[in-house]
KEGUMAR-959702 format. One record per residue (C-alpha): z, y, x; residue in one letter; residue number from 1. Coordinates in steps of 0.1 Angstrom, whole numbers, plus 5000, padded with zeros to 4 digits. Layout:
BEGIN
Z; Y; X; A; NUM
...
This chain:
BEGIN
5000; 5000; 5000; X; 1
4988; 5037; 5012; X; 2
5022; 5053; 5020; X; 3
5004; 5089; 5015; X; 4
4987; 5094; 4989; X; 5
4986; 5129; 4976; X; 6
4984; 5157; 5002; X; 7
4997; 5191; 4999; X; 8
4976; 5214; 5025; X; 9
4994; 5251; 5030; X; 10
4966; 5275; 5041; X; 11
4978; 5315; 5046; X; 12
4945; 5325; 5055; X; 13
4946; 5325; 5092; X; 14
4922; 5304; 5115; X; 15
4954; 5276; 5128; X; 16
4954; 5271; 5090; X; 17
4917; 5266; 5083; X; 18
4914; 5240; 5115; X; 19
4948; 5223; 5100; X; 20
4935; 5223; 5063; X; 21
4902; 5203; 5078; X; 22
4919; 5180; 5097; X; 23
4937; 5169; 5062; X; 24
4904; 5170; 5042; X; 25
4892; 5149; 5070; X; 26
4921; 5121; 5072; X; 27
4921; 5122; 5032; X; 28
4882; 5113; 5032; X; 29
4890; 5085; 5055; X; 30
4919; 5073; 5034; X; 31
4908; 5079; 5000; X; 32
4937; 5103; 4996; X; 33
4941; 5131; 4966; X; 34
4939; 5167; 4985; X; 35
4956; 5199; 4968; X; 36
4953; 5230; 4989; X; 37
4982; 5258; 4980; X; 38
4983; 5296; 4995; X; 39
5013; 5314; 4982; X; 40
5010; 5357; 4983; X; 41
5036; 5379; 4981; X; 42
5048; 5390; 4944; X; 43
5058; 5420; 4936; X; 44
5077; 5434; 4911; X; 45
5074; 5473; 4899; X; 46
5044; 5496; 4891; X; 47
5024; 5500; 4922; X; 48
5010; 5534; 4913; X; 49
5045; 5549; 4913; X; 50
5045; 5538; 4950; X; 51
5014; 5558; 4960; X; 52
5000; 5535; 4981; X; 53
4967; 5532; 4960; X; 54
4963; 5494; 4962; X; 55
4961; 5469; 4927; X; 56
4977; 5440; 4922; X; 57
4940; 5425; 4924; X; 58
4936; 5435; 4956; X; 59
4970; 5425; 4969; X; 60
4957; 5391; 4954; X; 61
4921; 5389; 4966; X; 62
4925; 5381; 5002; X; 63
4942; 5349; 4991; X; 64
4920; 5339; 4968; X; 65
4890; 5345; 4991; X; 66
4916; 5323; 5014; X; 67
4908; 5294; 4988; X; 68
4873; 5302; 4981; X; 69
4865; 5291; 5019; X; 70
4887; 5261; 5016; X; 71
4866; 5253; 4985; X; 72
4835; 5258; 5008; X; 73
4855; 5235; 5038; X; 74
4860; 5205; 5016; X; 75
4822; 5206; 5002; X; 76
4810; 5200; 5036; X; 77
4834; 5169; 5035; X; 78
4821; 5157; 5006; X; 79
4859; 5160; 4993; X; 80
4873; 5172; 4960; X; 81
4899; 5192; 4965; X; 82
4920; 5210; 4942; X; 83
4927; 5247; 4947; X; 84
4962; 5264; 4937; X; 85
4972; 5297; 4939; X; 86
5007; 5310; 4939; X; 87
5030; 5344; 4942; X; 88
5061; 5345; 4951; X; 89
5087; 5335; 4985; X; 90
5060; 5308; 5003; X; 91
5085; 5283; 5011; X; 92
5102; 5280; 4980; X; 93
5066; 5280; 4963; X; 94
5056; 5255; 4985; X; 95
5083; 5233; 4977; X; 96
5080; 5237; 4943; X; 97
5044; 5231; 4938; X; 98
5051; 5198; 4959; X; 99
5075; 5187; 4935; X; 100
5052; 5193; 4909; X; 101
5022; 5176; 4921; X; 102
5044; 5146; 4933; X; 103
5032; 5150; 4967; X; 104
5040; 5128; 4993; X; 105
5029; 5145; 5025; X; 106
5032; 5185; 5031; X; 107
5008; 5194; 5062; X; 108
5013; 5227; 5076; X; 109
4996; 5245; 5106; X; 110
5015; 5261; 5136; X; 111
5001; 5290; 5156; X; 112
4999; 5286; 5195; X; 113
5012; 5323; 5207; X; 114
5039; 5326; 5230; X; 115
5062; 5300; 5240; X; 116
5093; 5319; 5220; X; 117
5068; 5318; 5190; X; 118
5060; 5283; 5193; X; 119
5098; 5270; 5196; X; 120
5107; 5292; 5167; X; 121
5080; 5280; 5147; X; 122
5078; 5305; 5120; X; 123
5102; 5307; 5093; X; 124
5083; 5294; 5062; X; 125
5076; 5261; 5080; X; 126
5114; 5259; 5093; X; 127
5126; 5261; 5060; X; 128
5101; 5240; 5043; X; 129
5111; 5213; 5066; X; 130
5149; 5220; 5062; X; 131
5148; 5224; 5025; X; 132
5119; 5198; 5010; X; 133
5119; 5159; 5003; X; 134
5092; 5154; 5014; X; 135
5077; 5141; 5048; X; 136
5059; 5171; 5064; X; 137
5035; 5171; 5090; X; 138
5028; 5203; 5116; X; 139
4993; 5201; 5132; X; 140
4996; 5226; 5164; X; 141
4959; 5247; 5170; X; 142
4927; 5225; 5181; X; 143
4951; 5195; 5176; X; 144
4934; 5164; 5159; X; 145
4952; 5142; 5129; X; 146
4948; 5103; 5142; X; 147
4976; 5077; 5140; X; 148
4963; 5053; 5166; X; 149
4992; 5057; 5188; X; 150
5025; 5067; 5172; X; 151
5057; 5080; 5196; X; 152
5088; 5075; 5170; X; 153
5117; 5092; 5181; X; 154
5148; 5075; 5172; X; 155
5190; 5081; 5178; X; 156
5216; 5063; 5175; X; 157
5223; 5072; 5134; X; 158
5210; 5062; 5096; X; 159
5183; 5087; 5107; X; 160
5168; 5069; 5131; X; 161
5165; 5039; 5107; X; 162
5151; 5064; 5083; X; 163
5124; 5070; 5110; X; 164
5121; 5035; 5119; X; 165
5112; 5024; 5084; X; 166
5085; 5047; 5081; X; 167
5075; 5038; 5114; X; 168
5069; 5003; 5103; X; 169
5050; 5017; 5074; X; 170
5026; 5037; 5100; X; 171
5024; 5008; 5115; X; 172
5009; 4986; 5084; X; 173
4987; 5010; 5070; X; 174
4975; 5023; 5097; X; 175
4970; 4997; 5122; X; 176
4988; 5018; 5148; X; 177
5007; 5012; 5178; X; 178
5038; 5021; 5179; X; 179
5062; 5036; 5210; X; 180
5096; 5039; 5200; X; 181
5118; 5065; 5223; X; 182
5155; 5074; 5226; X; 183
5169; 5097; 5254; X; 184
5198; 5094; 5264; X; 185
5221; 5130; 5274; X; 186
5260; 5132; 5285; X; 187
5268; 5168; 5291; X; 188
5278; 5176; 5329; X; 189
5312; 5190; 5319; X; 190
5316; 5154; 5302; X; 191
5300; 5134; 5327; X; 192
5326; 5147; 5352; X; 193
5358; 5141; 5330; X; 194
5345; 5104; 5320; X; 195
5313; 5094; 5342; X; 196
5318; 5057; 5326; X; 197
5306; 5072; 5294; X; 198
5265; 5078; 5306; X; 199
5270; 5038; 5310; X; 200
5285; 5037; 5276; X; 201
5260; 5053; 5258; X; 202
5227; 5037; 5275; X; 203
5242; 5005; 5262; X; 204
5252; 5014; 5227; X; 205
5213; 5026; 5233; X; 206
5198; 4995; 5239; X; 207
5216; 4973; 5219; X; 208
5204; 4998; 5187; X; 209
5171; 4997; 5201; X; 210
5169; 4960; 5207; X; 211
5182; 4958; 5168; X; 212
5151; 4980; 5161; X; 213
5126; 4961; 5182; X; 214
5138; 4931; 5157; X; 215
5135; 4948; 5125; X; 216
5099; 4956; 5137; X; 217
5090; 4917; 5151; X; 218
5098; 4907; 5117; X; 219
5069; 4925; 5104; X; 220
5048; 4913; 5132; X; 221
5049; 4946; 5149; X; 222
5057; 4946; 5189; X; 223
5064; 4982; 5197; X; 224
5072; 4996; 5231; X; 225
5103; 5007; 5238; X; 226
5114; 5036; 5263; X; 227
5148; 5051; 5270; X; 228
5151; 5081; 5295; X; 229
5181; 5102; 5308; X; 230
5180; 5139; 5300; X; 231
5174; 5163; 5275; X; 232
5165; 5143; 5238; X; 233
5132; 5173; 5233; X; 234
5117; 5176; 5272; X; 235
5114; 5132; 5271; X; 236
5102; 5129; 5241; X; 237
5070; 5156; 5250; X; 238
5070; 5142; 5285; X; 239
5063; 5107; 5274; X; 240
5040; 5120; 5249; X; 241
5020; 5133; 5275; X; 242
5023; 5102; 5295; X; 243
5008; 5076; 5271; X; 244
4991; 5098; 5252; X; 245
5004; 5096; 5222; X; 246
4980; 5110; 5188; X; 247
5009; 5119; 5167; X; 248
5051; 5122; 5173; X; 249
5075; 5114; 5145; X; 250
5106; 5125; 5146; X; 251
5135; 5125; 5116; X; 252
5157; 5157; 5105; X; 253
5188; 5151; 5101; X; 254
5204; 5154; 5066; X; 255
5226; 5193; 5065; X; 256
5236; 5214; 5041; X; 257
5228; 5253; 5036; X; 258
5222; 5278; 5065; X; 259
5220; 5249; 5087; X; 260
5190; 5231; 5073; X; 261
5173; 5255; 5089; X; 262
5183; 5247; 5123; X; 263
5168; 5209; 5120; X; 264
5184; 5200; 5149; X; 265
5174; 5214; 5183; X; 266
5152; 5187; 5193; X; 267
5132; 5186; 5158; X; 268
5125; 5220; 5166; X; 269
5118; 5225; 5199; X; 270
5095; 5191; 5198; X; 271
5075; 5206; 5168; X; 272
5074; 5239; 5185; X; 273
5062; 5228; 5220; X; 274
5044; 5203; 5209; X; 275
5005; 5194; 5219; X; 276
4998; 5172; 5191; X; 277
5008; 5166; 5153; X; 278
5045; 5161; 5144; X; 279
5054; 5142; 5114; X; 280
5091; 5147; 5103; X; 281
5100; 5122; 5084; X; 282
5124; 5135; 5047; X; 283
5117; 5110; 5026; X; 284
């Protein structure tokens, strides 16, 4: 069974957006998957010729529906329906919403390559997507290109990481892919100092959860690699990307409540910031 199979596509207008809204039309032709693409504009509320800027409403609204026009115009060339929604209001609670609504399973979201603060922050509307929806989302970075062949699935030591796992294993199935399971292992200098036995402590507790993963994952006839490093969770997880090439990461977020859903987790965010290729965090 098709673990996605009704896409939500967020497109603001800007080229990262376009490129990200084509790789989806692209992987839904492939999979036979239902496409809805949303841009969300600003509302406002009050009587803009009191204001005196000597703008409508239409025109406040047109950019964003010339914004779908073209992604009308991008699926045609794929020979893909999509449907087209438009919405006003705060973009990430719209986005949520309309996901709900549709029943989507996948958000996909572009992320703009600028400066290296830029790309570790993100950008709020994705941040709080990600902290605040259900749903899995997926971040395509510029010229990046949606494949599953090879999957690097970051996993800790928590419920999380068997959140991530399980999906993983669904990748796995209906995608053919391979799969590359990592963990990094990190003990604090200051607490290395006090207790250096506990680095040893925690690579074994590491193994032993990974070695429980690896069987989960053999009894759905799926041999994955497995890879444990020393240092920080973020900088080995987009090294060993790098280093086997992976076509996609997919990392978990970890379950928090109110102003610090939107922190993820440093390594969710810094991973989907820095990263080369897609990130799928995995909600659901």
């Amino acid at each position: 069974m098709a673990i996605y199979k009704r896409i939500l596509a967020c497109i603001d207008g800007s080229d990262e957006s376009f490129h990200t809204f084509e790789e989806a039309v692209r992987f839904a032709k492939e999979r036979d998957i239902t496409v809805f693409a949303l841009t969300v504009a600003p509302s406002y509320h009050g009587d803009l010729s009191l204001v005196g800027i000597g703008v409508s409403i239409e025109e406040i609204s047109k950019p964003y529906k010339e914004t779908l026009s073209k992604a009308k115009d991008i699926a045609e060339k794929h020979q893909v329906l999509v449907k087209t929604l438009y919405e006003e209001g705060e973009p990430f609670e719209k986005i949520i919403d309309v996901s709900e609504e549709i029943s989507s399973d996948l958000i996909v979201m572009g992320k703009k390559g600028i400066s290296a603060l830029q790309q570790v922050l993100m950008g709020s509307v994705t941040e709080r997507v990600i902290g605040y929806s259900n749903t899995d989302v997926l971040v395509v970075p510029k010229n990046s290109t949606i494949k599953w062949n090879k999957c690097l699935v970051a996993v800790d030591v928590s419920k999380y990481g068997e959140k991530v796992c399980s999906k993983a294993i669904d990748i796995a199935r209906d995608f053919q892919s391979e799969i590359n399971l990592i963990s990094a292992v990190e003990v604090p200098l200051a607490v290395f100092a006090v207790k250096p036995e506990l680095y040893d402590e925690q690579v074994n507790k590491t193994k032993k959860y990974l070695k429980e993963l690896e069987l989960k994952f053999h009894g759905e006839n799926i041999s994955p690699r497995i890879f444990i490093e020393e240092g920080e969770p973020y900088k080995k997880i987009l090294e060993k990307a790098d280093q086997i090439q992976a076509d996609i990461i997919v990392v978990g977020s970890h379950g928090r409540t109110g102003l610090k859903r939107l922190l993820m987790g440093s390594t969710c965010q810094r991973v989907i910031g820095l990263s080369k290729v897609p990130v799928l965090v995995v909600k659901s």
